[in-house]
C-alpha positions as CSV (number, residue, x, y, z in Angstrom):
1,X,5.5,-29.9,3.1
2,X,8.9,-29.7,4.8
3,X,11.2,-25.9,5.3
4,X,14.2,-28.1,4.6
5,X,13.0,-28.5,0.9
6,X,13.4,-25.0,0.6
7,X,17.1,-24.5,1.4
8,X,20.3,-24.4,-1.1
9,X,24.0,-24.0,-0.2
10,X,24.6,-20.2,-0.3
11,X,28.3,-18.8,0.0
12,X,28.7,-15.9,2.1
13,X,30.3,-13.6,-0.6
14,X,27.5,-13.5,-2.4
15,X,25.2,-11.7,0.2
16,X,25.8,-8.1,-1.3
17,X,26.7,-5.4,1.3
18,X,26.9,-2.9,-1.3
19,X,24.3,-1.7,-3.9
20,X,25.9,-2.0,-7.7
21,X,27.4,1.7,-8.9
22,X,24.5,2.4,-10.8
23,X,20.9,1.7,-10.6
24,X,19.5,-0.9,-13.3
25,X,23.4,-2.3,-13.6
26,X,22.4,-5.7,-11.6
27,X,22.0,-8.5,-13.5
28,X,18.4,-10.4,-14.6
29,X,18.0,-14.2,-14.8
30,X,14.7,-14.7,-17.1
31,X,13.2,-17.8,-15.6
32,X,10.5,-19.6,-17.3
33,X,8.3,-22.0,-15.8
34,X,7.7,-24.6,-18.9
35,X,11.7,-24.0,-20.1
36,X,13.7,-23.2,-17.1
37,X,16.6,-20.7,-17.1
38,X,16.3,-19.3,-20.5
39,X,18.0,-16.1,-20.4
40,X,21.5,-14.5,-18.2
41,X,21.6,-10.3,-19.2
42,X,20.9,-7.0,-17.4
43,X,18.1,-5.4,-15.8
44,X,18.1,-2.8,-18.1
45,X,17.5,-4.7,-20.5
46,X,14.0,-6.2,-18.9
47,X,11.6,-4.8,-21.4
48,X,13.5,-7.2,-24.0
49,X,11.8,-9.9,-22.5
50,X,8.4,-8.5,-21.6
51,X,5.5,-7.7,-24.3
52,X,3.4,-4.7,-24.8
53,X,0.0,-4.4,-23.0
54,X,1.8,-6.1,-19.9
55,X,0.5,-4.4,-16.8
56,X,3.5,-3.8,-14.5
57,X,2.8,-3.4,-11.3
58,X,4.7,-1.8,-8.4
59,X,4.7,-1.2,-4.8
60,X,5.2,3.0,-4.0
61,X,6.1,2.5,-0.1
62,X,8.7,4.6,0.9
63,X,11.3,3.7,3.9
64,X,11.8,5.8,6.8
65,X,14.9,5.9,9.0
66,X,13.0,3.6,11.5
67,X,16.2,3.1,13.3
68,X,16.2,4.8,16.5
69,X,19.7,4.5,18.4
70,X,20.4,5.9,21.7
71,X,20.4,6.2,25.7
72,X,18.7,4.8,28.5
73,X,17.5,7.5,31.4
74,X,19.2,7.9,34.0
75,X,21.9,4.9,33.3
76,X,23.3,6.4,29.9
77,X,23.4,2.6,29.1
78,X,23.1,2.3,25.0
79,X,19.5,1.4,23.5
80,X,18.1,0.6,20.3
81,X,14.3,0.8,18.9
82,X,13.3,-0.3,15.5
83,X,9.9,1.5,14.8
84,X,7.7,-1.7,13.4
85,X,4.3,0.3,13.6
86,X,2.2,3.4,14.5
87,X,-0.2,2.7,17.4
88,X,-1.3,6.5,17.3
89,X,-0.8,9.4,19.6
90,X,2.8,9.0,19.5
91,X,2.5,5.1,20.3
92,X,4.4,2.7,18.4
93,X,4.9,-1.0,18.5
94,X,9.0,-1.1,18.5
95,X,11.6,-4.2,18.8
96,X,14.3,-2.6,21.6
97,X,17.7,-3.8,22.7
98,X,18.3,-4.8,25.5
99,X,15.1,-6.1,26.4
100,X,15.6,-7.4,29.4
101,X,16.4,-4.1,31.0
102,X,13.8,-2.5,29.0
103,X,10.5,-3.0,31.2
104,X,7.6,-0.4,31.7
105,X,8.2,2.9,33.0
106,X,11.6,2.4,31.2
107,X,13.1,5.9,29.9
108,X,15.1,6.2,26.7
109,X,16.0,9.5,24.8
110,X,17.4,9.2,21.6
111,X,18.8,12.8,19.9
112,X,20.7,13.7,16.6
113,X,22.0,16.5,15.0
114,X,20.5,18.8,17.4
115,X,17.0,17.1,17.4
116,X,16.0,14.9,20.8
117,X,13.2,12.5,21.2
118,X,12.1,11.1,24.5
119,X,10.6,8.0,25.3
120,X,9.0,5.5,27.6
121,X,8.3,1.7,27.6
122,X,4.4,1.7,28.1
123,X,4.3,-2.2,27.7
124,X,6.1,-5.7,27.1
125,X,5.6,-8.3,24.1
126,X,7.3,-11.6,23.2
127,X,10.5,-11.4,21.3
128,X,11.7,-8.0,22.2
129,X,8.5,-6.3,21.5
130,X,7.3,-3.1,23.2
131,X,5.0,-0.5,23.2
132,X,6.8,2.6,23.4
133,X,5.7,6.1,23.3
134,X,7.8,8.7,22.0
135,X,7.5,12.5,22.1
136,X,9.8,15.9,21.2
137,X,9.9,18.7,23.8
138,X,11.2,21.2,21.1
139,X,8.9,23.9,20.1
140,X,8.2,23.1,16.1
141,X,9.3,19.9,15.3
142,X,6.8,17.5,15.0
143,X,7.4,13.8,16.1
144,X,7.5,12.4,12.4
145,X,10.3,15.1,11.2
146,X,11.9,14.3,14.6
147,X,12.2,10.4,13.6
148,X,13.4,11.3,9.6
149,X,16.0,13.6,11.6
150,X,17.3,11.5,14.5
151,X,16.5,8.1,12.5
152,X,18.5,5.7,10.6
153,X,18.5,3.5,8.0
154,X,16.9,-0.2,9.1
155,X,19.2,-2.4,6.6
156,X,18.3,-5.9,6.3
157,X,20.4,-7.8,9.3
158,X,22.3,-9.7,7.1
159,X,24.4,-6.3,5.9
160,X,26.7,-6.4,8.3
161,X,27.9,-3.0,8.0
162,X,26.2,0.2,9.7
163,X,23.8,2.2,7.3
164,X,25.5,5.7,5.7
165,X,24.1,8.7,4.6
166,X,24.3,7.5,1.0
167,X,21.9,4.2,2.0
168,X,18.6,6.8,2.6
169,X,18.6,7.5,-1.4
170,X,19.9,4.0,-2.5
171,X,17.8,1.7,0.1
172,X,14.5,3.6,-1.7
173,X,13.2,3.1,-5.1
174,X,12.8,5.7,-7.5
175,X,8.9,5.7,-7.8
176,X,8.8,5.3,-3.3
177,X,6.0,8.2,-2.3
178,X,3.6,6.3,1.0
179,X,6.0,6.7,4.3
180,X,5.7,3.8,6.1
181,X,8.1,0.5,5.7
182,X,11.3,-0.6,7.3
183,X,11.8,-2.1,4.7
184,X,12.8,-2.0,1.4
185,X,10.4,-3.9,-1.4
186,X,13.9,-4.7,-3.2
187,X,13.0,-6.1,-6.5
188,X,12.5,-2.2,-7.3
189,X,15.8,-1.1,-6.1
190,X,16.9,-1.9,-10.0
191,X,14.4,0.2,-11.7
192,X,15.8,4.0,-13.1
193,X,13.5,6.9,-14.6
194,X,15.3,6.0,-17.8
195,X,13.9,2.3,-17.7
196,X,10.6,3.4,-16.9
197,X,10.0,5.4,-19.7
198,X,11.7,2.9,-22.2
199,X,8.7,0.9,-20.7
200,X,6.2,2.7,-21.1
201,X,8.0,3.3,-24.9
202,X,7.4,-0.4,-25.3
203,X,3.5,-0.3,-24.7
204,X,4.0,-1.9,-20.9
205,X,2.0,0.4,-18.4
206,X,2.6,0.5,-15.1
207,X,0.1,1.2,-11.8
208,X,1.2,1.7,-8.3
209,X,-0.1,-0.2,-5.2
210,X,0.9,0.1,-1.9
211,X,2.2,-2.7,1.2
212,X,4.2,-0.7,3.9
213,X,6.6,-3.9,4.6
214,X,7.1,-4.7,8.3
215,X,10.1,-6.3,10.0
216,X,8.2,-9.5,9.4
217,X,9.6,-9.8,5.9
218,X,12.9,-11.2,7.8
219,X,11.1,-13.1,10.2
220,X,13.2,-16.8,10.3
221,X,10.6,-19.8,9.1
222,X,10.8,-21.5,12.6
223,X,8.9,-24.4,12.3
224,X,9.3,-28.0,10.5
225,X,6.1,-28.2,8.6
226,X,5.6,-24.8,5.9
227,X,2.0,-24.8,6.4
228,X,2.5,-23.9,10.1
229,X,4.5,-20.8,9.6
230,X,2.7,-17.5,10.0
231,X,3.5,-14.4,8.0
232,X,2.8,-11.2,10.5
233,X,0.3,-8.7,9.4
234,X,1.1,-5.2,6.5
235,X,-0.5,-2.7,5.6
236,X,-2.0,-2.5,2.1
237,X,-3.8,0.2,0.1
238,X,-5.2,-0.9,-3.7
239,X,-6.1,2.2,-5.0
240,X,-10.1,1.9,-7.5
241,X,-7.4,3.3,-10.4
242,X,-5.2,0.5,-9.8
243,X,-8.2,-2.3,-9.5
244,X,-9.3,-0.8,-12.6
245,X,-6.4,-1.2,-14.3
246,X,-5.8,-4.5,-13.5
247,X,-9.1,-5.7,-14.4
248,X,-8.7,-4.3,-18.0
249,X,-5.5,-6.2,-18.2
250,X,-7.6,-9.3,-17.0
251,X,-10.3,-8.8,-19.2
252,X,-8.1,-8.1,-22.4
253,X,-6.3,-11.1,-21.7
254,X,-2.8,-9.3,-20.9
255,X,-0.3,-10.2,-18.2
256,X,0.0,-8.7,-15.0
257,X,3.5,-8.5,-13.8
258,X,4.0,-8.0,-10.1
259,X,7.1,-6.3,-9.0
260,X,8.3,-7.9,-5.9
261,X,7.0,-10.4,-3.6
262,X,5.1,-7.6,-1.6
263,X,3.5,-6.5,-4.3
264,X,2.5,-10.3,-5.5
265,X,0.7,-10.7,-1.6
266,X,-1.0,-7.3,-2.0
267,X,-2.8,-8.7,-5.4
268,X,-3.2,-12.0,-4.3
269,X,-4.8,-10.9,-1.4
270,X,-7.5,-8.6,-3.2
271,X,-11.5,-10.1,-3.3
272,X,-13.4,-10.6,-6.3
273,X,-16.9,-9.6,-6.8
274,X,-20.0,-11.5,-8.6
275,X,-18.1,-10.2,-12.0
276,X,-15.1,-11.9,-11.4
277,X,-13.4,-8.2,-11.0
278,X,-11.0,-7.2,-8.1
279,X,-11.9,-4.7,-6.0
280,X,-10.2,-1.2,-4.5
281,X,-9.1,-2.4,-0.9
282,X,-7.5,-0.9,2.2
283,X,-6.7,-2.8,5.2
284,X,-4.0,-5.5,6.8
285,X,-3.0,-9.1,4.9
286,X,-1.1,-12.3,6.6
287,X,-1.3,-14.0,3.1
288,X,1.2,-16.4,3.5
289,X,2.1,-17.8,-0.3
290,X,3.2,-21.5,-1.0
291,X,3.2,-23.7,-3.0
292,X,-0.1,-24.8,-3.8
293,X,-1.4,-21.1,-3.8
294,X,-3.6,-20.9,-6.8
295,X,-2.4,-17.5,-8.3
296,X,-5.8,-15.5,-9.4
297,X,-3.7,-12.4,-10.5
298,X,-0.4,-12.1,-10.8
299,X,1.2,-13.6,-14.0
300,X,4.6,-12.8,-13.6
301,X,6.9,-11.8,-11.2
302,X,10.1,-9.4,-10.9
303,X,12.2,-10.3,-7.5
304,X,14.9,-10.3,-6.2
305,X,17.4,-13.6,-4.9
306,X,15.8,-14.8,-1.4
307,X,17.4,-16.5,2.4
308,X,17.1,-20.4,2.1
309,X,14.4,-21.8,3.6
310,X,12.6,-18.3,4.0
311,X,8.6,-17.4,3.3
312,X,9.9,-14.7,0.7
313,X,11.7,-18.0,-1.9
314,X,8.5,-20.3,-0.6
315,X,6.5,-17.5,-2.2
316,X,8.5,-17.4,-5.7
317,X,8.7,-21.2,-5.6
318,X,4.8,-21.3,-5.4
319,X,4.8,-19.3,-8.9
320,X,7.8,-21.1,-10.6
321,X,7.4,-24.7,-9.1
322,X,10.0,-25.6,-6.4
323,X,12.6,-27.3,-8.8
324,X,12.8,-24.9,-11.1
325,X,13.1,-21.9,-8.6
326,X,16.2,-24.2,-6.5
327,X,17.6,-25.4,-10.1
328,X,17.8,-21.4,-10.9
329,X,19.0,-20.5,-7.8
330,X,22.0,-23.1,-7.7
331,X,22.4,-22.1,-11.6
332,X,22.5,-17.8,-10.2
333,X,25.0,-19.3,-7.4
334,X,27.4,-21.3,-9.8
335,X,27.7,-17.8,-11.9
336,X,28.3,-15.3,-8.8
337,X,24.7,-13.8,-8.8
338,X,24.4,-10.9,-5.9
339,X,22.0,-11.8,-3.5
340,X,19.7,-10.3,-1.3
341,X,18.1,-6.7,-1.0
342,X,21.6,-5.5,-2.3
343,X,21.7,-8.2,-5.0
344,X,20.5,-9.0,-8.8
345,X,16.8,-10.0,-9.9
346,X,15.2,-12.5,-11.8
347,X,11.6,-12.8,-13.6
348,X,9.8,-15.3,-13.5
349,X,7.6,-16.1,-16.5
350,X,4.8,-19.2,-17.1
């Protein structure tokens, strides 16, 4: 299966920089796989076109400020670190800027508002990649408090605007608890307290799972062929509430709806056992979702617009079939659809 299958003619306009004024103001496209296109409204308005006993299901990661920018020690040269993950005892794996100057032994400090963290290059990976370890001298602050503190907001690279204060509560959903992405899972950007409980009003339960989303989720497709492309490793947590949950759903015949392509990988990844159940889990994925997947879980998707030719539209194409998924996308484009993390949604339906 060829990458260039997967791309479409995106204008540049309509990569939103900005999130809409209000949460749950983006629009929806309802996509259905049998009918195509069969609805243009508002996400607010998505329990219009679910059903009650759906079992909604979202991913509770939370973003931290990830974003490290300062100094290089002695030079005063500028540096940049973008925590990817913990390694433990103040070791992270980290993409840094400029790598070439950035070999071991390397000193960086990096301080904000008062608050200074210190670090040094402990090793060298392809692509930018480093082991770093990090520490704060200052009596009381811990090295986690230090990074919320010092920290910014890791916006996708294709905002091409610097984060702002306001981008810490808007680039976060409202139901984000589990620290650990850089990353937003973006298809829940659009979901307010107020649409949750009209939800829930509409017999549609919801369960949380967790996928901390890496800085693989914008890693470029490089490769010709899709079924050489590798997806780089998450962190997942399935919680024996949420299994259970999901396995009544199962069992009584009702939908599962999977909020964001995160949380489709995190289900799709789960093991079955002799009963044909799911079970609780905890560990890494690399599931790498194309077409030809056989979907054992998930029954409908909420997500957001994706990059041409990237794993993340691969994934929802797998679900909607490939010419219906490109037909609705050129369809979202001709009508100005936002796209991106920023951007509007669609759901998916069989």
């Amino acid at each position: 299966m060829d990458v260039a299958d997967f791309d479409f003619d995106l204008p540049d306009e309509l990569v939103a920089q900005e999130p809409p004024p209000m949460r749950g103001a983006s629009r929806l496209l309802v996509l259905r796989r049998a009918a195509g296109v069969v609805a243009h409204t508002t996400f607010d308005r998505l329990g219009e076109h679910l059903r009650a006993g759906d079992l909604l299901i979202t991913n509770n990661t939370r973003v931290f400020p990830a974003r490290l920018i300062g100094t290089r020690v002695p030079s005063g040269g500028g540096v940049e670190c973008l925590l990817l993950s913990p390694q433990g005892n103040g070791r992270w794996e980290a993409l840094m800027h400029p790598g070439q100057k950035l070999r071991e032994g390397a000193r960086v400090m990096f301080e904000r508002d008062g608050v200074r963290i210190d670090g040094e290059v402990i090793d060298r990976h392809f692509f930018g990649r480093r082991t770093v370890k990090l520490w704060v001298e200052q009596p009381g602050i811990p090295l986690d408090e230090a990074i919320e503190r010092v920290g910014h907001i890791p916006l996708p690279p294709y905002i091409k605007r610097e984060d702002r204060p306001s981008d810490r509560e808007r680039y976060q959903t409202v139901y984000a608890r589990e620290r650990g992405s850089v990353a937003a899972p973006t298809a829940g950007l659009h979901f307010t307290p107020e649409l949750l409980a009209d939800l829930g009003a509409r017999g549609i339960e919801r369960v949380e799972v967790t996928l901390h989303v890496g800085y693989g989720t914008f890693k470029p497709v490089r490769v010709e062929r899709v079924e050489d492309h590798e997806v780089d490793p998450e962190r997942f947590t399935v919680s024996a509430e949420a299994a259970d949950a999901i396995n009544r759903a199962r069992a009584g015949d009702r939908r599962v709806i999977a909020v964001g392509t995160t949380t489709v990988r995190t289900l799709e990844s789960l093991a079955f056992d002799e009963r044909g159940e799911v079970q609780a889990a905890s560990g890494e994925t690399r599931l790498f979702v194309y077409p030809g997947h056989q979907f054992r879980v998930v029954n409908g998707i909420v997500t957001n617009f994706h990059l041409p030719k990237s794993s993340l539209l691969m994934l929802v194409a797998a679900f909607g079939g490939r010419d219906a998924v490109l037909s609705a996308y050129r369809e979202a484009v001709e009508r100005g659809y936002r796209f991106y993390s920023y951007g509007d949604a669609m759901l998916v339906l069989p």
